[in-house]
MDAnalysis code that builds the backbone (N, CA, C; Angstrom):
import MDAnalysis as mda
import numpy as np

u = mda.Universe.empty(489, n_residues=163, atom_resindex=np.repeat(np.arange(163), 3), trajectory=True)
u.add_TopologyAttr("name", ["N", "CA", "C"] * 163)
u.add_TopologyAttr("resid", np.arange(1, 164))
u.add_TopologyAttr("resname", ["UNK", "UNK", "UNK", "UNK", "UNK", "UNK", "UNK", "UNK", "UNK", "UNK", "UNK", "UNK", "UNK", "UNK", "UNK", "UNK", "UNK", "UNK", "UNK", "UNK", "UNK", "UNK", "UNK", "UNK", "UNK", "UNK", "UNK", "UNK", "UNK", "UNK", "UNK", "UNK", "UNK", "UNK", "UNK", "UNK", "UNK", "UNK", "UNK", "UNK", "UNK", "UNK", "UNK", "UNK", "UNK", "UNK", "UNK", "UNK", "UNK", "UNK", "UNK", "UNK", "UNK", "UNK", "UNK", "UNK", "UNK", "UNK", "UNK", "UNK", "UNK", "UNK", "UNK", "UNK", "UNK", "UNK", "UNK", "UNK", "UNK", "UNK", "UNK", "UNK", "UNK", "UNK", "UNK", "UNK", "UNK", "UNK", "UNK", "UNK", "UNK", "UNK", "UNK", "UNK", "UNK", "UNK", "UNK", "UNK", "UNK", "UNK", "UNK", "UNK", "UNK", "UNK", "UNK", "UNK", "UNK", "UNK", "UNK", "UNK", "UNK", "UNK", "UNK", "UNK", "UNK", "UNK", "UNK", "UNK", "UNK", "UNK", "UNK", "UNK", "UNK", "UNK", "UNK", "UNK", "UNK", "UNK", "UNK", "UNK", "UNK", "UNK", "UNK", "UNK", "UNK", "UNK", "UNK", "UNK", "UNK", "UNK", "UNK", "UNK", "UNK", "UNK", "UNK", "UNK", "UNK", "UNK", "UNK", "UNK", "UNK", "UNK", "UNK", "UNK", "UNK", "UNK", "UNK", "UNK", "UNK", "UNK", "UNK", "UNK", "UNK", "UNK", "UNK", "UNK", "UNK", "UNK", "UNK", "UNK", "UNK", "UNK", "UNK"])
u.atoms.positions = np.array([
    [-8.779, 31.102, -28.975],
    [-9.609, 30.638, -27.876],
    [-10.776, 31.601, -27.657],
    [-10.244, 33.372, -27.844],
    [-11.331, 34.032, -27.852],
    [-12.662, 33.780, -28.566],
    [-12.494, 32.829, -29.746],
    [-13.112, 33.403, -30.811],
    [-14.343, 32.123, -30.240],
    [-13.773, 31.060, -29.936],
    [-14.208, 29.685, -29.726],
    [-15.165, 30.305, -28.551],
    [-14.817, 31.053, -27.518],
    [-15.571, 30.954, -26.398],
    [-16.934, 32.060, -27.068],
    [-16.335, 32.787, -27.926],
    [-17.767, 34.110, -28.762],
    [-18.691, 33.320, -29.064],
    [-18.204, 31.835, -29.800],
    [-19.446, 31.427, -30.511],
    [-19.684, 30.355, -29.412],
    [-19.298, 29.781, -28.229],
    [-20.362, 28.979, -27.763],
    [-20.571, 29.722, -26.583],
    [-20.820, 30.488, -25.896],
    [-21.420, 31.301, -25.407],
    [-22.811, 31.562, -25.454],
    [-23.341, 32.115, -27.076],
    [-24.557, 32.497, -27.549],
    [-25.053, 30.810, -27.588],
    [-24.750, 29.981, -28.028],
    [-25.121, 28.426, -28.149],
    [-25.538, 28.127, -26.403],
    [-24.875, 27.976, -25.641],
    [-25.311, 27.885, -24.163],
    [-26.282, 28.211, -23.655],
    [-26.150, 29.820, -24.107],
    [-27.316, 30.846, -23.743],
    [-28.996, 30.767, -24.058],
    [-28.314, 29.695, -25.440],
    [-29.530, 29.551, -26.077],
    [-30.264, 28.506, -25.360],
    [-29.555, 28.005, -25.110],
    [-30.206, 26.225, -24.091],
    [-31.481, 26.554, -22.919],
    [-32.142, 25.691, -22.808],
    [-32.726, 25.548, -21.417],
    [-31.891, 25.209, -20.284],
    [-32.510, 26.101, -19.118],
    [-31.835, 25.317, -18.298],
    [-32.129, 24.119, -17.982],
    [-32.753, 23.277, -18.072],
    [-32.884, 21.596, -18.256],
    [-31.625, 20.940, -18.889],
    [-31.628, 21.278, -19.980],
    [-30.631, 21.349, -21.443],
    [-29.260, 22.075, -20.899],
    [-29.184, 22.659, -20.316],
    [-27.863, 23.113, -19.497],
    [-27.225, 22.395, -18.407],
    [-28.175, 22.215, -17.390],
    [-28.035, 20.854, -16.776],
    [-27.736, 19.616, -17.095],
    [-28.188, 19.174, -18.091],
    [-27.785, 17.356, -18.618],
    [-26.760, 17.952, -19.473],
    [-26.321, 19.140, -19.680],
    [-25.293, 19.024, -20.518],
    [-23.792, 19.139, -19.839],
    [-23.742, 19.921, -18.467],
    [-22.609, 19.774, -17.925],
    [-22.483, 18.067, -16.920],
    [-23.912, 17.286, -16.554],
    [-23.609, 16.262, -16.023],
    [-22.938, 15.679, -17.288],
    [-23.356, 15.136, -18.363],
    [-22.592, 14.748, -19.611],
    [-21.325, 14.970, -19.591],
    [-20.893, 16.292, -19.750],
    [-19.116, 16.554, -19.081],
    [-18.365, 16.100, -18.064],
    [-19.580, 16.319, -16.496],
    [-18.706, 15.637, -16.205],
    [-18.712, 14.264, -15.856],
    [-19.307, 13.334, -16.592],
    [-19.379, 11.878, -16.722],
    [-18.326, 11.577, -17.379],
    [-18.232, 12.757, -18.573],
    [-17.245, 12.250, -19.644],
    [-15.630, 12.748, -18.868],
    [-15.457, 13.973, -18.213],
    [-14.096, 13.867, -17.545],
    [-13.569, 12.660, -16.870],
    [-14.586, 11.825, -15.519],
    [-14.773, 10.765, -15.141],
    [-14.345, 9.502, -16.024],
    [-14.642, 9.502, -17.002],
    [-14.543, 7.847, -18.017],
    [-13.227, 8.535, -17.951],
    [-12.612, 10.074, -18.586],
    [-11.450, 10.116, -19.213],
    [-10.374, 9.685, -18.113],
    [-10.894, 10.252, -16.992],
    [-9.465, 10.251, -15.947],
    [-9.690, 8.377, -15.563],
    [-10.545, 7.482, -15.820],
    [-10.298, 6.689, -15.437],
    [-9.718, 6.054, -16.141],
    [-9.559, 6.146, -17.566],
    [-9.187, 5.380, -18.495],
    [-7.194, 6.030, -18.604],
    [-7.331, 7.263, -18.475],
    [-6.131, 7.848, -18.643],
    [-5.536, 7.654, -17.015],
    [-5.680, 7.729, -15.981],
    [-4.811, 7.640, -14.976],
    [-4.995, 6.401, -14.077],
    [-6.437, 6.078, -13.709],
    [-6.684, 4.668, -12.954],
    [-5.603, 3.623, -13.683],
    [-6.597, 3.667, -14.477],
    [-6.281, 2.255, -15.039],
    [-4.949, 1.838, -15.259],
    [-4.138, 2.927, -16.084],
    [-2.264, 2.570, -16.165],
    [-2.359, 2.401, -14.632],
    [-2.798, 3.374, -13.300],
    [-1.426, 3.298, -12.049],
    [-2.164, 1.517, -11.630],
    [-3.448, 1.314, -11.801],
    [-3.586, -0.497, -11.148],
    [-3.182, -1.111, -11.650],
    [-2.801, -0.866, -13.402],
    [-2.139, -2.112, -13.870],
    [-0.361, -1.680, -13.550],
    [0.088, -0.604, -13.413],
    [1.677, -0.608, -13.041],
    [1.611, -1.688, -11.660],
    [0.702, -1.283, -10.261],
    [1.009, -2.093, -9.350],
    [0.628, -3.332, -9.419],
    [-0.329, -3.796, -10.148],
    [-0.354, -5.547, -10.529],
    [1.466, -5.866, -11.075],
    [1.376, -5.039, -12.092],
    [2.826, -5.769, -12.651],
    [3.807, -5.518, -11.467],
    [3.956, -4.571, -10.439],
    [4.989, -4.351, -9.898],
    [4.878, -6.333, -8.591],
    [3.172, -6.171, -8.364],
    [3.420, -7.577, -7.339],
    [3.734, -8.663, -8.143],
    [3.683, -8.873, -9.401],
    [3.802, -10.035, -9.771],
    [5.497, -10.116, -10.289],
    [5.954, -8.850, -10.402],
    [7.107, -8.312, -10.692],
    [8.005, -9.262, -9.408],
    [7.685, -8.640, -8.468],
    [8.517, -9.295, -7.101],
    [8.023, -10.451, -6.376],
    [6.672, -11.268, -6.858],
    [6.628, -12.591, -6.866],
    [7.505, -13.333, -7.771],
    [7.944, -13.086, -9.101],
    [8.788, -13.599, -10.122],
    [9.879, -13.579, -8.862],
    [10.470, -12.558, -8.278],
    [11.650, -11.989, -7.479],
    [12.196, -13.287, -6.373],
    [10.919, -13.561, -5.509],
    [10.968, -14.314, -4.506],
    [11.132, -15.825, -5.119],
    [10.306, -15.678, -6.157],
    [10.746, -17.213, -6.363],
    [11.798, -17.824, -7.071],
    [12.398, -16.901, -7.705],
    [14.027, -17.193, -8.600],
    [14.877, -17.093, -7.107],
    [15.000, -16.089, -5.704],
    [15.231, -16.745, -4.798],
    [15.764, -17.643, -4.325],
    [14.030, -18.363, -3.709],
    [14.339, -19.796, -3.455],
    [15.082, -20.686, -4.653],
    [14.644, -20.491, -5.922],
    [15.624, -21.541, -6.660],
    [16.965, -21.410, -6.333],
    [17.700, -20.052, -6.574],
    [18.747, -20.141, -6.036],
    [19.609, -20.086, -4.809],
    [18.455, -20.170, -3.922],
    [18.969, -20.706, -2.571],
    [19.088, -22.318, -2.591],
    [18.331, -23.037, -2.770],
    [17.858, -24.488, -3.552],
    [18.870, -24.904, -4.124],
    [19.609, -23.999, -5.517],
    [21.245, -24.407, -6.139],
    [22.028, -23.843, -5.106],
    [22.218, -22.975, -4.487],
    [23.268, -22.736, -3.368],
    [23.416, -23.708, -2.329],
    [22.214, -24.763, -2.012],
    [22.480, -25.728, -1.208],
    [22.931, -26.781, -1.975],
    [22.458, -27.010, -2.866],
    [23.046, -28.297, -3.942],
    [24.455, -28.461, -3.983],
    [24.920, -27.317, -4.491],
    [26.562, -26.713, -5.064],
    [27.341, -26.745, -3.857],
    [26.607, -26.170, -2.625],
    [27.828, -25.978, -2.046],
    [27.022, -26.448, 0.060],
    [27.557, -28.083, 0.223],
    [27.523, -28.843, 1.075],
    [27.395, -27.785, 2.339],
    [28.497, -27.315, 2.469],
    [28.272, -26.190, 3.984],
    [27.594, -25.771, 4.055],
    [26.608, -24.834, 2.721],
    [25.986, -23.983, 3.084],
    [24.543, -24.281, 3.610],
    [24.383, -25.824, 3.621],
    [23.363, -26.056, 4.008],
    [23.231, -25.834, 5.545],
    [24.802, -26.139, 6.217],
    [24.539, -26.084, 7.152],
    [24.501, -24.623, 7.590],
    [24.406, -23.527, 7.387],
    [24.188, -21.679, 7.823],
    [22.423, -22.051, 7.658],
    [21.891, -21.374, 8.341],
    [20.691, -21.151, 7.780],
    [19.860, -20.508, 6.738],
    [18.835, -21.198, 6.562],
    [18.496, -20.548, 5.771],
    [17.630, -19.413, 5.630],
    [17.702, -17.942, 5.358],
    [16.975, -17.184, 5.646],
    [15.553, -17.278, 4.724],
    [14.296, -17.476, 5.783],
    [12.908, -17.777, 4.959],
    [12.201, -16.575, 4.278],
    [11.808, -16.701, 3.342],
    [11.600, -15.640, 2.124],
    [9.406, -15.371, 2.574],
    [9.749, -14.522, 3.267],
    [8.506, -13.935, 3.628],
    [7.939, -12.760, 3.157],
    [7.085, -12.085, 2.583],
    [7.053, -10.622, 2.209],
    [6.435, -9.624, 3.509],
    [6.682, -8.793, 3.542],
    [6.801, -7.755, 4.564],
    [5.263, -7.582, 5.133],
    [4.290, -7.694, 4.264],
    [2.819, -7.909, 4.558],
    [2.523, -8.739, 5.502],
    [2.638, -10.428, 4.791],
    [2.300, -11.408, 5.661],
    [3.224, -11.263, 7.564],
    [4.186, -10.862, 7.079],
    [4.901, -10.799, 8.329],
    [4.264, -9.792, 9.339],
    [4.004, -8.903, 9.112],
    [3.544, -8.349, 9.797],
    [2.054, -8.307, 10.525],
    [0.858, -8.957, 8.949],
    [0.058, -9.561, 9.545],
    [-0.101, -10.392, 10.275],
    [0.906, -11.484, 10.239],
    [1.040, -12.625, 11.153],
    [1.812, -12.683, 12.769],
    [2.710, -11.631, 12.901],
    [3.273, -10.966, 14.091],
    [2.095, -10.539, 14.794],
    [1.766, -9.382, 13.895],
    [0.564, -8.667, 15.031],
    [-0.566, -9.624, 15.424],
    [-1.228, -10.316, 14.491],
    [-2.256, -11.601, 14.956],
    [-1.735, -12.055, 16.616],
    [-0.231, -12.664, 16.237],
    [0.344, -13.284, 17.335],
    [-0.068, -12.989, 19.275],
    [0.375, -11.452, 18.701],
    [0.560, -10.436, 20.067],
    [-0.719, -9.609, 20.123],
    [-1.918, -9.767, 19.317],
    [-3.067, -9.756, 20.209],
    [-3.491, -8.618, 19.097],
    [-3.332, -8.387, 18.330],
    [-3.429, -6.900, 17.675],
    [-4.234, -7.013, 16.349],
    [-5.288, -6.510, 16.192],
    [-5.872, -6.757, 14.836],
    [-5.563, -5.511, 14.202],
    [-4.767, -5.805, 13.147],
    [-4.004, -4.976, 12.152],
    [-4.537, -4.780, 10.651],
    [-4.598, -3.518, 10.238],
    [-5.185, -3.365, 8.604],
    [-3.811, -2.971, 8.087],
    [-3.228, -3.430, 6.797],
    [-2.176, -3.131, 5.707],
    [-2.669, -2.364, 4.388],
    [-2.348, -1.715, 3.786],
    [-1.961, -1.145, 2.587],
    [-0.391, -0.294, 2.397],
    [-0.724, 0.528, 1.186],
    [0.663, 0.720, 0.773],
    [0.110, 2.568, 1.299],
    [1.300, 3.077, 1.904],
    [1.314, 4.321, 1.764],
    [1.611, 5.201, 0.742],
    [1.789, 6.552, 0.700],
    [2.013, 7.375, -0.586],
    [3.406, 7.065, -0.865],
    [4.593, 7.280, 0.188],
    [5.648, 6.915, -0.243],
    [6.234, 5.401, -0.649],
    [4.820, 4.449, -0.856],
    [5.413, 3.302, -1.103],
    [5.890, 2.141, 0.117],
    [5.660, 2.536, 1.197],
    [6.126, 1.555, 2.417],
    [4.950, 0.938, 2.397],
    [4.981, 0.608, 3.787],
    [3.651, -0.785, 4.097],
    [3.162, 0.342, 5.234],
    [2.073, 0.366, 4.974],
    [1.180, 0.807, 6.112],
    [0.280, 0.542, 6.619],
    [-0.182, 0.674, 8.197],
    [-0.752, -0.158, 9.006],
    [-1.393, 0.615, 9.673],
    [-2.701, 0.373, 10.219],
    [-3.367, 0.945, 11.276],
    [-3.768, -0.388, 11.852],
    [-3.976, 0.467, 13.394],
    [-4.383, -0.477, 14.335],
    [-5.349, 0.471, 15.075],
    [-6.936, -0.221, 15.098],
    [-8.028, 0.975, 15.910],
    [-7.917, 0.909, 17.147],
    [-7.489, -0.275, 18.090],
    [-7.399, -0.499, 19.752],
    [-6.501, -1.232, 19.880],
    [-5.256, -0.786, 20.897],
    [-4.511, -1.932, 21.380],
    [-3.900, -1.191, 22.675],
    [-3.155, -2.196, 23.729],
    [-2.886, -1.761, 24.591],
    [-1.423, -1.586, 24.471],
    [-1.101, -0.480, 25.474],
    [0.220, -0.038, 25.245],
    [1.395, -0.927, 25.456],
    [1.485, -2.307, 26.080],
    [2.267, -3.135, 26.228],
    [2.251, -3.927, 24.784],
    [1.057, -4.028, 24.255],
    [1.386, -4.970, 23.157],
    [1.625, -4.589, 21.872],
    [0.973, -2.808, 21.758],
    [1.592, -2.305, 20.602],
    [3.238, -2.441, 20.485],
    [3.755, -2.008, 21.617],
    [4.980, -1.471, 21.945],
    [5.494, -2.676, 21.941],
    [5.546, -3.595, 22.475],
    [6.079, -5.002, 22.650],
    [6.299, -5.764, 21.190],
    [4.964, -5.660, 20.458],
    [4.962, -6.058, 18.917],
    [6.164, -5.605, 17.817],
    [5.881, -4.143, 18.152],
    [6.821, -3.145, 17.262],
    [8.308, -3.569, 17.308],
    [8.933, -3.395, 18.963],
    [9.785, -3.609, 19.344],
    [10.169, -5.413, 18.834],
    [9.500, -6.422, 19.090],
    [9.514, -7.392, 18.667],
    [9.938, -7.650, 17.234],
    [9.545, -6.403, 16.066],
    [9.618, -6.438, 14.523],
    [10.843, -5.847, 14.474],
    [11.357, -5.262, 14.930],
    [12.528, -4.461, 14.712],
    [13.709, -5.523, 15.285],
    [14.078, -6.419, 16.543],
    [14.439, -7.073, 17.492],
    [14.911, -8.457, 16.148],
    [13.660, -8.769, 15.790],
    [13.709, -10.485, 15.365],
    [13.552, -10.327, 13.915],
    [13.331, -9.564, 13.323],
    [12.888, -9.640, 11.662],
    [13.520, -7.944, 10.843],
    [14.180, -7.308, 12.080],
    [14.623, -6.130, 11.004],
    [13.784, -5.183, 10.449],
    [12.370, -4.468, 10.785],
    [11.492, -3.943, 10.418],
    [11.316, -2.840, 11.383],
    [11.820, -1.780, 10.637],
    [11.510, -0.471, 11.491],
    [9.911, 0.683, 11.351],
    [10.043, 1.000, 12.374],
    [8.620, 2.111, 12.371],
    [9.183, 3.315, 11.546],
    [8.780, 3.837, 10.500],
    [9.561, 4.770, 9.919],
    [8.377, 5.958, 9.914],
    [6.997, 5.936, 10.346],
    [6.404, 7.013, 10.946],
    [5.390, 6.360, 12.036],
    [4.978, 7.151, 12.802],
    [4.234, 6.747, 13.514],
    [2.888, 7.309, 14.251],
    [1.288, 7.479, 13.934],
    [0.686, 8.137, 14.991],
    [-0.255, 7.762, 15.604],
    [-0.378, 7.983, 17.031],
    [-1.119, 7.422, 18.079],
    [-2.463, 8.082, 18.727],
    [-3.160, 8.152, 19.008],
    [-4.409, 9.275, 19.370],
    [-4.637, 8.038, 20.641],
    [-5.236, 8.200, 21.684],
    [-5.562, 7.495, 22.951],
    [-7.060, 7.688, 22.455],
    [-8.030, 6.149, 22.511],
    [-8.980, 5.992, 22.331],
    [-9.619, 6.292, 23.990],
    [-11.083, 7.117, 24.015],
    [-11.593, 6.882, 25.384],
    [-11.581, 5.666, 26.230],
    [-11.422, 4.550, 25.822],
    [-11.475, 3.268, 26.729],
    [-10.202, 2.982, 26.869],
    [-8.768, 3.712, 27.287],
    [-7.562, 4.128, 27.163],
    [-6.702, 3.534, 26.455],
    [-7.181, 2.715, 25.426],
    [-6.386, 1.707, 24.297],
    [-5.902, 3.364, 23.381],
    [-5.133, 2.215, 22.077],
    [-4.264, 3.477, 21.351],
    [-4.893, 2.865, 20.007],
    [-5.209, 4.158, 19.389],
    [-5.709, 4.063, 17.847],
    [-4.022, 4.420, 17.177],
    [-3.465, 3.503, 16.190],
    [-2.183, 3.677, 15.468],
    [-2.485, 3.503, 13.940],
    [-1.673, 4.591, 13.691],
    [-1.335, 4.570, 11.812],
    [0.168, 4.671, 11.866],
    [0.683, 3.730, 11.162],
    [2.297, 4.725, 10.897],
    [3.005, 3.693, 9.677],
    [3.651, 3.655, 9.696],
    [4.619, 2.980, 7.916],
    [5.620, 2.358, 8.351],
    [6.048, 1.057, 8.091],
    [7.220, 0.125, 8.412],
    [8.281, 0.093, 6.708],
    [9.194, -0.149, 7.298],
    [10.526, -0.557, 6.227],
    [11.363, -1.522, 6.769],
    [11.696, -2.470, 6.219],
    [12.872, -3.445, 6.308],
    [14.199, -2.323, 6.456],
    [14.674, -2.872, 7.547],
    [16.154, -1.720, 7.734],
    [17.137, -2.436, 7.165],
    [17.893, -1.365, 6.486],
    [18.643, -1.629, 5.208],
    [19.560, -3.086, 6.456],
    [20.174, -3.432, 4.818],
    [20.634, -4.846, 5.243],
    [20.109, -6.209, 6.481],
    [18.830, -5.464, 6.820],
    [17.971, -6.858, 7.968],
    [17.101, -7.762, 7.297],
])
């Protein structure tokens, strides 16, 4: 490595600085293509395959909820539990109770949500409502009080085991 850095050293040195300049933007354009090609690109295509992974999931499901009613007469009569994904549900809860809600995925993989203004009855009422009727717990949570005394919220939901 010593020997490599002896001889481009004097090569560098030799450059303009013009020529020194377009030569490290060049690098780092070219780190840029590399990390996108080497790390972007596999982790968006792992999570495409992972949603289409558990769309395949939901809908073998319903088929076999579909043969579980066929096969077996009673079970039509239990209900049937409706196959919702944790997103829509939650987008569609909070809509409900007054709350305009943003989703993505957090680092550890849950669903995460911010909310920029809401009032403390309907955050709290909502939450409580997800946990109550659908099994969905707050598994972090943080609040900052906006000046117009509404609550700015970020925090991460999980389906509680077996709900």
């Amino acid at each position: 490595m010593r020997r490599l850095t002896d001889r481009l050293y004097p090569w560098w040195e030799g450059r303009t600085l013009r020529e020194q300049r377009m030569l490290a933007v060049m690098a780092a354009l070219l780190a840029a293509v590399l990390v996108w090609l080497a790390v972007l690109r596999p982790m968006l295509g792992w999570r495409d395959q992972a949603a289409a992974d558990r769309a395949g999931a939901e809908a073998d499901l319903a088929r076999v909820q579909a043969g579980l009613r066929l096969i077996a007469p009673g079970a039509a009569a239990r209900p049937v539990i409706e196959v919702e994904g944790l997103e829509p549900l939650v987008t569609r809860t909070a809509g409900a109770a007054g709350l305009d809600v943003t989703t993505g995925m957090d680092a550890s993989g849950r669903l995460a949500f911010r909310i920029p203004a809401a009032s403390t009855a309907a955050l709290f009422g909502w939450m409580s409502a997800l946990e109550r009727d659908h099994g969905i717990v707050v598994v972090s949570l943080g609040v900052v009080e906006n000046t117009d005394a509404t609550l700015q919220v970020e925090g991460a939901l999980s389906r509680r085991p077996g709900g």
